[in-house]
C-alpha positions as CSV (number, residue, x, y, z in Angstrom):
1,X,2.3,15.1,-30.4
2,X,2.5,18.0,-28.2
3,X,3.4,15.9,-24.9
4,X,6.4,14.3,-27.4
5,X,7.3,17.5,-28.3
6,X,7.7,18.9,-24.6
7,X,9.7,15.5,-23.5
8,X,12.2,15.7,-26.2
9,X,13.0,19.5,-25.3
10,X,13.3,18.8,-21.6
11,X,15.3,16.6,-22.7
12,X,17.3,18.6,-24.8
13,X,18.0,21.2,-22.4
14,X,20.5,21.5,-20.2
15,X,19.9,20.5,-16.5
16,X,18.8,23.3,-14.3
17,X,21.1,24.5,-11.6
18,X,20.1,24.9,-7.9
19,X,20.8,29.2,-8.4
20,X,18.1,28.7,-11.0
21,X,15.4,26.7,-8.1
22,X,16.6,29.5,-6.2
23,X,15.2,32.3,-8.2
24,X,12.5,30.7,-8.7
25,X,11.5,29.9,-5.8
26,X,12.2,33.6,-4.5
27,X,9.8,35.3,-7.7
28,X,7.3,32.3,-6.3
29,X,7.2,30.6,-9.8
30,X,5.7,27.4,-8.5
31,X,4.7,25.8,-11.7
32,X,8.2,26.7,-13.4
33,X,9.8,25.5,-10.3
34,X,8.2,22.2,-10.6
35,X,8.5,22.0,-14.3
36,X,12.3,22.9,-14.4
37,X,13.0,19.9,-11.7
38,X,10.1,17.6,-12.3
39,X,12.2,15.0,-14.3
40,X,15.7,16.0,-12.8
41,X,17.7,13.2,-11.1
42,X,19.5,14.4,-7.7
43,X,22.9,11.9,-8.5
44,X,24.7,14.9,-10.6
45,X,24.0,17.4,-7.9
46,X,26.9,17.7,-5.0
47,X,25.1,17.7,-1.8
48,X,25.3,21.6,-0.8
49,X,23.4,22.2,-4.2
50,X,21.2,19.3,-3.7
51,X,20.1,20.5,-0.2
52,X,19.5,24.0,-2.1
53,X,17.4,22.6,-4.6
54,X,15.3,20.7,-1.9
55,X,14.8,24.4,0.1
56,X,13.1,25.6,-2.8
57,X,11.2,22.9,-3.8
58,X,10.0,22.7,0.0
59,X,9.4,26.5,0.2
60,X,7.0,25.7,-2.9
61,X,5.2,23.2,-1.1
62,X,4.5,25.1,1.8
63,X,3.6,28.4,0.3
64,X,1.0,26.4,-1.8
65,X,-0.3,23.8,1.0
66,X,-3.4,25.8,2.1
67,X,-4.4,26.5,-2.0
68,X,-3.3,23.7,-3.8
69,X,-2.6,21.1,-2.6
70,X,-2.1,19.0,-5.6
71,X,1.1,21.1,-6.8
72,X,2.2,21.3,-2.9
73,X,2.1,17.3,-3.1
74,X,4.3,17.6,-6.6
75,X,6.8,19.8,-4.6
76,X,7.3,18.4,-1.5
77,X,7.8,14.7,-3.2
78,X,10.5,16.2,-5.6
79,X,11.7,17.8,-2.4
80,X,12.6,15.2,-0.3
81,X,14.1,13.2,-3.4
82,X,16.9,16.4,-3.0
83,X,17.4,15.5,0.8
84,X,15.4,14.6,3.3
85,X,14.9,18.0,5.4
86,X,12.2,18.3,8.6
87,X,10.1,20.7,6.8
88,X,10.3,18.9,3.4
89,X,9.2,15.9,5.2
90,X,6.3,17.2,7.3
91,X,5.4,19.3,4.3
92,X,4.9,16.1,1.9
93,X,3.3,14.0,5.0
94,X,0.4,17.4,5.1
95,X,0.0,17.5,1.6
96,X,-0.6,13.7,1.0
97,X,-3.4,13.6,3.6
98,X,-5.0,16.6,1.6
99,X,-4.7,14.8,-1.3
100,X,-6.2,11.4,0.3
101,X,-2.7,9.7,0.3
102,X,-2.7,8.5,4.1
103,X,-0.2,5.5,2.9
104,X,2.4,8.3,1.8
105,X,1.8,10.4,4.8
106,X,2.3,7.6,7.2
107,X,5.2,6.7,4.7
108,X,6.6,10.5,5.6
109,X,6.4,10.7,8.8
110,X,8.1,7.5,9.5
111,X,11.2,8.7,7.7
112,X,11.3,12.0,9.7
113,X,10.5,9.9,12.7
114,X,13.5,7.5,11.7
115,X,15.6,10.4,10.1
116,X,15.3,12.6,13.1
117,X,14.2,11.4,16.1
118,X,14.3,14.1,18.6
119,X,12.1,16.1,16.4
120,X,8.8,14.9,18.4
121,X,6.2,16.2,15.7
122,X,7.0,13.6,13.4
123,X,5.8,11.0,16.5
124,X,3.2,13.0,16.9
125,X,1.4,13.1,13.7
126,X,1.7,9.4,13.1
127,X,0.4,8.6,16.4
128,X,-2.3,10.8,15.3
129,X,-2.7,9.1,12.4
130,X,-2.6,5.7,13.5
131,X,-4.8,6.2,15.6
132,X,-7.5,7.0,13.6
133,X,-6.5,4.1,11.5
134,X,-7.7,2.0,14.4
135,X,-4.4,0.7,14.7
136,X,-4.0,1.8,18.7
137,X,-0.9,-0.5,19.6
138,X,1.1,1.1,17.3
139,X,0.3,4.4,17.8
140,X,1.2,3.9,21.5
141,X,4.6,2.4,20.3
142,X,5.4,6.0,18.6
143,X,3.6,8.0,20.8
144,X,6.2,6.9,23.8
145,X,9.1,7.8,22.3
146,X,8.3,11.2,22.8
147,X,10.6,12.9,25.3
148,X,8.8,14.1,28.5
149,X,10.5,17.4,27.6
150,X,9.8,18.2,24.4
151,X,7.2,21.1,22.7
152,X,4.4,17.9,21.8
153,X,4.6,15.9,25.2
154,X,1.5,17.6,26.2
155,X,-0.4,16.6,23.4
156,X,1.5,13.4,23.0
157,X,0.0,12.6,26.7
158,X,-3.4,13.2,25.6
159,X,-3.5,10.8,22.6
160,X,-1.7,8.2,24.8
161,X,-4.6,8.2,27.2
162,X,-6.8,7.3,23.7
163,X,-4.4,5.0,22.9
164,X,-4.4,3.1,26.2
165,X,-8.0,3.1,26.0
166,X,-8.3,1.7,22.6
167,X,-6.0,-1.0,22.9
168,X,-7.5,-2.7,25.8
169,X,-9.2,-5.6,23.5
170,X,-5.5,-5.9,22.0
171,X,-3.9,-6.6,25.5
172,X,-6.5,-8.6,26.4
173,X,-5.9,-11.1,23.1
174,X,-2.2,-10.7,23.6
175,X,-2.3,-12.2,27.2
176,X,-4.5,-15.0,25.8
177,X,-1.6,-15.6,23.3
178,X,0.9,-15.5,25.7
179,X,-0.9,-18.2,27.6
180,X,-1.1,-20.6,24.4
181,X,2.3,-19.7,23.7
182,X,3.5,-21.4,27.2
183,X,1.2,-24.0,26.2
184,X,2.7,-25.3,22.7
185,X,6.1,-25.0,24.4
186,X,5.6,-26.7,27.6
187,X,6.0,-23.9,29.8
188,X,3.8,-24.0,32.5
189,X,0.8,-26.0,33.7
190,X,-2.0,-25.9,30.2
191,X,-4.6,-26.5,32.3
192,X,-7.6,-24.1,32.4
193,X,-5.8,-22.2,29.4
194,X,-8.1,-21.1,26.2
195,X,-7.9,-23.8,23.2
196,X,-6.6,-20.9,21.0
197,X,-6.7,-16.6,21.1
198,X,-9.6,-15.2,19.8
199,X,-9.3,-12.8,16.7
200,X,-11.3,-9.8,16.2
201,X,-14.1,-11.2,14.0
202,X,-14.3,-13.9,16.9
203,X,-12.6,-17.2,15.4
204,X,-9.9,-18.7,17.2
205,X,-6.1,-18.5,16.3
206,X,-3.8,-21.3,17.8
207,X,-0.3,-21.0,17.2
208,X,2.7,-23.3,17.2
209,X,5.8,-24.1,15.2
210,X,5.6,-25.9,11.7
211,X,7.9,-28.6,10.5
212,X,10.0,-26.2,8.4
213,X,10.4,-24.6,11.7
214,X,8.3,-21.4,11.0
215,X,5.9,-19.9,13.4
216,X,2.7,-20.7,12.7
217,X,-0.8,-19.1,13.4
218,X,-4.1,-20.7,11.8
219,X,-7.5,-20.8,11.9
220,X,-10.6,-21.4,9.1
221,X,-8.8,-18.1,7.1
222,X,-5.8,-18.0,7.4
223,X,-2.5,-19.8,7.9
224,X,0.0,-17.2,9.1
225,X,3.8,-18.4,8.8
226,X,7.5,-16.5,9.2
227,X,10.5,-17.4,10.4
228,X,11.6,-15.2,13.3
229,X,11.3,-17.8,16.4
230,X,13.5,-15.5,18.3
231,X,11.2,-13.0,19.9
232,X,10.2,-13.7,23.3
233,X,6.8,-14.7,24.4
234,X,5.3,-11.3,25.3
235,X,7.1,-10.1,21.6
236,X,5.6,-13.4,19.5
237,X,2.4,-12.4,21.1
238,X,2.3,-8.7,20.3
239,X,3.8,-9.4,16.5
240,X,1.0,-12.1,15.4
241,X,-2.0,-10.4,17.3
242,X,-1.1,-7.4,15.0
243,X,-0.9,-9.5,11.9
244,X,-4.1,-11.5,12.8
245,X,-6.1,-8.0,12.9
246,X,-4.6,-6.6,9.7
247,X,-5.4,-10.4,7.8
248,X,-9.1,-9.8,9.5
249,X,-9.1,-6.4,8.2
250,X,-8.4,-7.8,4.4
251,X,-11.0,-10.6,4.8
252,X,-13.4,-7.8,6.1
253,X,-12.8,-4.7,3.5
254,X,-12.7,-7.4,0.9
255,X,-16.7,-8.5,1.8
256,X,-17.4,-5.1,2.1
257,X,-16.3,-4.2,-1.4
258,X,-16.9,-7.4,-3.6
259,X,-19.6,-9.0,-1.4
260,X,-18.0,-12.1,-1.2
261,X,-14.4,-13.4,0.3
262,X,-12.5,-16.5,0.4
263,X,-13.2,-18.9,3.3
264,X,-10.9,-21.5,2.2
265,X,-7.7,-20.7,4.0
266,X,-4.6,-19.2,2.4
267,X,-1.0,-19.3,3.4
268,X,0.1,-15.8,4.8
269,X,3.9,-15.8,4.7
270,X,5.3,-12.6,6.2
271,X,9.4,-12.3,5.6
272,X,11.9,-9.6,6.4
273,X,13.4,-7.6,3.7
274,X,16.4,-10.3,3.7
275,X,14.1,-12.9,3.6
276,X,12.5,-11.9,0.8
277,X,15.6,-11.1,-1.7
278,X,16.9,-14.7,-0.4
279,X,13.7,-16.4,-1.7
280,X,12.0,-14.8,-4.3
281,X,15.6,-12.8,-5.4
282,X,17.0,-9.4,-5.7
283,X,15.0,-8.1,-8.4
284,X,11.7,-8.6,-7.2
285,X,12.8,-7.7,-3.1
286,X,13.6,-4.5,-5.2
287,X,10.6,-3.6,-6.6
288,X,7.4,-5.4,-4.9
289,X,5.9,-5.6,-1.4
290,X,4.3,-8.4,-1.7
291,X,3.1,-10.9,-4.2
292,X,0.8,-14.1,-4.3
293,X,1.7,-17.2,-5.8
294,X,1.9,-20.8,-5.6
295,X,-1.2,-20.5,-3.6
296,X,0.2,-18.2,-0.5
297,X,0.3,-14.4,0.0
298,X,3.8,-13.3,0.6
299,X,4.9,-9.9,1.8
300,X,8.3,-8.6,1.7
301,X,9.5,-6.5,4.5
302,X,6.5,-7.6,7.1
303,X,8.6,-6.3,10.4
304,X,6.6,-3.6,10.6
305,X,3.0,-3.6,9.9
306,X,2.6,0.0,7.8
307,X,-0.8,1.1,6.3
308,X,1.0,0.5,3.0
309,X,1.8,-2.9,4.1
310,X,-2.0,-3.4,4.9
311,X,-2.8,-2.5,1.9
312,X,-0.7,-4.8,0.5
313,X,-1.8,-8.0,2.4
314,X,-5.3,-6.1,0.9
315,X,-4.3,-6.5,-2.5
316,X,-2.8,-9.9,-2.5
317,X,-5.5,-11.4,-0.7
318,X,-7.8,-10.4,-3.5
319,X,-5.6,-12.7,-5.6
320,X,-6.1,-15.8,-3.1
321,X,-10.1,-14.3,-3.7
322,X,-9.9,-15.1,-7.2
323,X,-8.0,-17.8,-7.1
324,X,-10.9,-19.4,-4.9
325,X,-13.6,-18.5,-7.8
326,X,-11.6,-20.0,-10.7
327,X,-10.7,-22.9,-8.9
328,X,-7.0,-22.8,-9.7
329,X,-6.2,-25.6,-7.2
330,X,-8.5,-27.7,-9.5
331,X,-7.0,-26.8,-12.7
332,X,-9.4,-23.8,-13.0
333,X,-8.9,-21.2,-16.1
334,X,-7.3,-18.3,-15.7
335,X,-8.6,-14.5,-15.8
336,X,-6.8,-12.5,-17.8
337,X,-3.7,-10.9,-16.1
338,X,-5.1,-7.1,-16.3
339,X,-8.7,-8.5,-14.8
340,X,-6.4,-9.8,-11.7
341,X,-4.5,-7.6,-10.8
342,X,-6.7,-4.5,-11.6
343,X,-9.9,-6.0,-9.3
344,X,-6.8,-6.9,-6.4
345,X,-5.3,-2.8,-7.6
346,X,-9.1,-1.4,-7.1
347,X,-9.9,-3.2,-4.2
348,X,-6.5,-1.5,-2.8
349,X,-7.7,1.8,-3.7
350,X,-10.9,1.2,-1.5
351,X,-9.1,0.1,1.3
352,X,-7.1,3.5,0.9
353,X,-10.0,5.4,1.4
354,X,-10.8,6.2,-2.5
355,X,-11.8,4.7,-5.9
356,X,-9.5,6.4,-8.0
357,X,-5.7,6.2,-8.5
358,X,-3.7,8.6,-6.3
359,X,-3.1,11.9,-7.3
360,X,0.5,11.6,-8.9
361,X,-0.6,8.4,-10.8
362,X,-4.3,9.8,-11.9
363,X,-2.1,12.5,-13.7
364,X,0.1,10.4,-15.0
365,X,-3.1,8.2,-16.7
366,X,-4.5,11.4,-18.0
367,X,-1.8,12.3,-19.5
368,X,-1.4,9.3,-21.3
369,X,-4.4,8.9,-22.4
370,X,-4.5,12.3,-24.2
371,X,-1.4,11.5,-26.0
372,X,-2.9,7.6,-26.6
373,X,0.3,6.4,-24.5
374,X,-2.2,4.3,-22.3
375,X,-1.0,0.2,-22.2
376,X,-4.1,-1.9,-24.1
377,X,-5.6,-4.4,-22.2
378,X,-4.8,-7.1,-24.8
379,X,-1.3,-6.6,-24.1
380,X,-1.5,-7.2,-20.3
381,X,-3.2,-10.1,-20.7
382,X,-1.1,-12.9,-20.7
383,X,2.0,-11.5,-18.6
384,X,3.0,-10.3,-16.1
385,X,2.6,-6.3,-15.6
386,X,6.0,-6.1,-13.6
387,X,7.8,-7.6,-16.4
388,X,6.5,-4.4,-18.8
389,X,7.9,-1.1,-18.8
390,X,5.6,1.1,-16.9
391,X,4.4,-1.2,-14.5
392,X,2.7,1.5,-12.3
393,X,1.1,2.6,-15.4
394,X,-0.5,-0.8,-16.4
395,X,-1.9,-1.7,-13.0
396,X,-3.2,2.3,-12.6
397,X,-5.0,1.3,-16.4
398,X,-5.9,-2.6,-15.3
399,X,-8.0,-0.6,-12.3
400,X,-9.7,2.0,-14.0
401,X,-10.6,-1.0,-16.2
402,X,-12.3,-3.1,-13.6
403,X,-13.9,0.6,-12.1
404,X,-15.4,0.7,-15.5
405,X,-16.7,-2.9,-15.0
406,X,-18.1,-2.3,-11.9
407,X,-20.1,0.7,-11.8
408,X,-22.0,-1.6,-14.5
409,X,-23.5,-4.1,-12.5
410,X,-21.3,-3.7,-9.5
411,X,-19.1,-6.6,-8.3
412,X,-22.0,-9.5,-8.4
413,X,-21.9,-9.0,-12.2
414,X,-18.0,-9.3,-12.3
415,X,-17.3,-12.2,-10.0
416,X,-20.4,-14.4,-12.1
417,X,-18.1,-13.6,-15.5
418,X,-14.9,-14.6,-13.5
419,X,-16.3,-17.9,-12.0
420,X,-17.8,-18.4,-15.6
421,X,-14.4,-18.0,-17.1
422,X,-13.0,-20.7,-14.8
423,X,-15.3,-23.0,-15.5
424,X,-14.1,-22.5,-19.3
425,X,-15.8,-19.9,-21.0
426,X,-13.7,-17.9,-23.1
427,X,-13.0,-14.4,-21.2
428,X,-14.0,-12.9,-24.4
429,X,-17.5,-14.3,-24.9
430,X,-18.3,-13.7,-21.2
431,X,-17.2,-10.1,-21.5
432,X,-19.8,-10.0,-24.2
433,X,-22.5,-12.0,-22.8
434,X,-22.2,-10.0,-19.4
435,X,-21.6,-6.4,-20.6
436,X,-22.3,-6.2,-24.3
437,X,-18.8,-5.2,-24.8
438,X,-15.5,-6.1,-27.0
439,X,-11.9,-5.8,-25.1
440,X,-11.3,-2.6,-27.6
441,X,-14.7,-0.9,-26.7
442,X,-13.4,-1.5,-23.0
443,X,-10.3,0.0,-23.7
444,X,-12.3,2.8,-25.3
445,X,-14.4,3.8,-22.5
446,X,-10.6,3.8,-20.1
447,X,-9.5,5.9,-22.4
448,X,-12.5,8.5,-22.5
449,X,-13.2,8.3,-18.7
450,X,-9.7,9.2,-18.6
451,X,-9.6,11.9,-20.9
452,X,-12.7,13.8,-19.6
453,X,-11.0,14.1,-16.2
């Protein structure tokens, strides 16, 4: 009652001005600051009062980064929804690593990168960051753009001798692709070359061009396709043995953290943005980046391989996972929708480097679960949690669900009731028979686990 009561007078009131974030910014009233703007929309703001509003907000977050970092996070996101600045930016891309967001910090610092270019920290700090994501090609490809003459070359020179040192395997593989590359289109004498480019868990890749005229690259895993046959050799190379390492990475994180993983292979299907809204439509190129169905993984906006796409190819994967242990290609039954996704949204948290929502949503859940807002799991079960109205919220609650599941028994104990569901048993029964619980006791425990927090 009391959250309801809040909304409807924010609500009521009368949207703040950017003299007001001013003030309040100056008096250092960081929790008014965020509670007067946390629900604002910038479109009725000109753009001299929306760059004003973003100041303060930014000033907040950086005055609170060393103390609370939480509240610095709030800040700097509502921030840079006012405009984009350089210290907004680099403020939000500090405070989400504090707060174990690395997807929203590398998210950050490739806007500012992008946004303003010359401004070399921004390369800096993801180059930093990508490297110790293990992803060293990429952090050399940031890393160079770095002008000779500006404040960070020094260090930028530094991590580039890393860099170059940790991508040597990666060169190595990509010259082996370039090779099979000539190969498949005649280029060149074949003989002596490798039957196929070894990945990093040691199975061999071979690539070639598909009937549909996609690029293809397959082995025992994995059947990578897209359509871009445009790049050159060295390009094609470069592009798949990226892809190849993050589809590894999945297969591996996924062992790691379920004991088990699909060795059947699965279609990868990596499109561009356009791509995507041309065939899965608009809506959906809108708001997903990436979705499994009609057996393959398929990730919108694969140009560029981000941590947050990684995670992506993470969570979809888990999908193809479950598909395997239901048997859908063999008319399996079905999980329940919330079991799905939330074992593919947990499994995604993992891989993030946490087994809890991020901070933003893990506030939101708590909140909603004191005012008993949260979804029920018998409403997500049967449909699709995109198609409901808070679908953030319902895959947040479908995870804390499966977290519940899993710290009693750990995964062996869920993945037996999910095989024994495809084989027919009603989900129900086997939630019973497995963990001595009903759907509303699970809900139940979600709610207090939440609550308690």
């Amino acid at each position: 009652m009391r959250a309801l009561l809040l909304s409807a007078l924010l609500s009521a009131a009368p949207p703040p001005s950017a003299a007001q974030a001013q003030k309040l910014a100056e008096q250092e009233q960081w929790d008014e600051l965020y509670l007067a703007w946390a629900a604002v929309k910038p479109q009725g703001y000109s753009a001299p009062d929306r760059r004003a509003v973003a100041l303060a907000l930014g000033k907040g977050c950086d005055a609170l980064s060393g103390t609370d970092a939480v509240m610095a996070y709030s800040l700097g996101e509502r921030a840079v929804l006012f405009e984009e600045t350089v210290p907004g930016l680099r403020c939000l891309a500090k405070t989400s690593l504090a707060t174990e967001q690395r997807g929203g910090a590398e998210e950050a610092l490739r806007r500012g990168h992008k946004r303003f270019p010359k401004e070399g920290a921004f390369a800096l700090e993801l180059g930093r960051l990508l490297l110790e994501d293990k992803d060293a090609q990429g952090a050399l490809e940031v890393l160079q753009r770095i002008s000779p003459r500006a404040p960070e070359a020094e260090q930028a020179r530094e991590l580039l001798e890393k860099a170059r040192g940790a991508s040597s395997e990666e060169r190595e593989a990509r010259s082996q692709a370039r090779a099979i590359e000539r190969r498949f289109s005649g280029e060149g004498d074949s003989a002596g070359l490798p039957p196929a480019a070894p990945s990093t868990s040691g199975l061999s890749y071979a690539s070639g061009v598909g009937e549909d005229g996609m690029r293809t690259r397959a082995n025992s895993r994995f059947i990578v396709k897209y359509f871009n046959n445009a790049r050159d050799f060295s390009q094609r190379a470069e592009y798949e043995g990226r892809i190849v390492a993050a589809l590894d990475e999945a297969h591996g994180h996924t062992r790691q953290v379920l004991g088990e993983a699909r060795e059947a292979p699965v279609d990868v299907v990596l499109y561009t943005r356009e791509e995507f809204r041309t065939h899965q439509g608009a809506a959906l190129a809108r708001t997903v980046a990436g979705l499994y169905s009609a057996g393959a993984i398929r990730i919108n906006d694969a140009a560029e391989l981000t941590r947050q796409t990684k995670a992506t190819l993470v969570h979809e994967y888990v999908h193809a996972v479950v598909d395997d242990l239901v048997q859908a290609a063999r008319g399996g039954q079905h999980v329940p929708v919330w079991l799905n996704e939330g074992l593919a949204e947990y499994v995604e948290w993992r891989y993030l480097g946490h087994d809890k929502p991020p901070v933003q949503m893990a506030n939101r859940l708590r909140g909603a679960a004191q005012a008993d807002q949260l979804p029920s799991l018998e409403q997500m079960s049967g449909q699709s949690l995109i198609s409901l109205g808070d679908p953030g919220l319902a895959y947040a609650t479908s995870a804390m669900a499966v977290r519940e599941l899993m710290a009693d028994g750990g995964p062996g104990r869920l993945l037996r009731l999910i095989r024994e569901v495809g084989e027919g048993a009603p989900f129900e029964q086997a939630l019973r028979d497995r963990y001595g619980r009903t759907i509303p006791e699970l809900n139940e425990a979600v709610k207090a686990a939440l609550s308690r927090r």
